[in-house]
N, C-alpha and C positions, 0 to 999 in steps of 0.2 A: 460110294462104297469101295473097298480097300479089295484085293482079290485074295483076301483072308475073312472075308465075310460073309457069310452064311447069311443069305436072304434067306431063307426056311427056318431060320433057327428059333424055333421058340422059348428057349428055354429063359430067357429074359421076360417071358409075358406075365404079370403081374396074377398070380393065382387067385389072390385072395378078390380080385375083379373082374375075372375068368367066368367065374361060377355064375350057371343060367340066371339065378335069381337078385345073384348079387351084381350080376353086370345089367339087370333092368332097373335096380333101385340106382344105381349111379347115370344111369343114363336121365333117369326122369328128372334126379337132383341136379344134374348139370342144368337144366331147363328150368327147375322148381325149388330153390330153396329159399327156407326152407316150406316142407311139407307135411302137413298132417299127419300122423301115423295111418289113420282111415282112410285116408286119402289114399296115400301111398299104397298100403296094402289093396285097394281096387285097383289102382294102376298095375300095378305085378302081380297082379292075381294070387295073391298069396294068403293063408291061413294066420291070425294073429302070433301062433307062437314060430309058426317056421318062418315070418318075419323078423321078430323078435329075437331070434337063433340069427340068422344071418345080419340083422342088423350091428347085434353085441358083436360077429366077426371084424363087420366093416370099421366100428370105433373103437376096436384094439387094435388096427392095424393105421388108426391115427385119420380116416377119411371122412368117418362122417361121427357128429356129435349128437343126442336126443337132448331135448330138453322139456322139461314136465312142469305142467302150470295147471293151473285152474282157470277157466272160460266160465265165469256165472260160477256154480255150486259141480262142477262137472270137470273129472282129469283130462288132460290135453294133453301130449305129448307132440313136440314137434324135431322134425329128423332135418340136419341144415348139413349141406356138404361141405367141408373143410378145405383152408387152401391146399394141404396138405391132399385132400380127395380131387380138389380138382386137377391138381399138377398129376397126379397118379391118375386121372382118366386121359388127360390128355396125353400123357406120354403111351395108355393101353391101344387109344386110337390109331397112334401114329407108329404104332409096335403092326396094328391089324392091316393098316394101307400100307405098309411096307409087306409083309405078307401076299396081300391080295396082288400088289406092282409084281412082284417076282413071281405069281402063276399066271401072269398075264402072256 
């Protein structure tokens, strides 16, 4: 680190992966893609539409994609992290252990 840099600085931390809800659906996707909508929404404890709200955020900002099938007579929806999601989680991680090193 440069002695022009702000270890505390957050202002580079990726918002839109920030958000309580949105930063467990990327967590689980890094482990799980991809994953059922049903799935997912028990994993993050979440309600179908405030899923569905945060999800539309996550795949305008290019990270994670749905994709909608049929299984037998019955809709499926399935949520897959993008490379484009993964490079943005790992960069969010290693934005938060830099963080954490400098209140150490």
């Amino acid at each position: 680190m440069s002695e022009h840099t702000n270890p505390f600085d957050h202002a580079q931390i990726d918002d839109v992966i920030h958000g309580r809800l949105r930063l467990g659906i990327m967590a689980y996707l890094s482990t799980v893609s991809p994953a059922i909508f049903g799935e997912l929404k028990e994993k993050v404890g979440a309600t179908d539409g405030n899923l569905s709200t945060h999800l539309r955020k996550l795949e305008d900002a290019g990270y994670v994609r749905q994709e909608k099938r049929f299984v037998g007579r019955r809709p499926q929806t399935r949520v897959f992290l993008t490379e484009d999601g993964r490079k943005a989680w790992l960069i969010w991680i290693d934005q938060m252990q830099g963080l954490m090193r400098a209140a150490e």
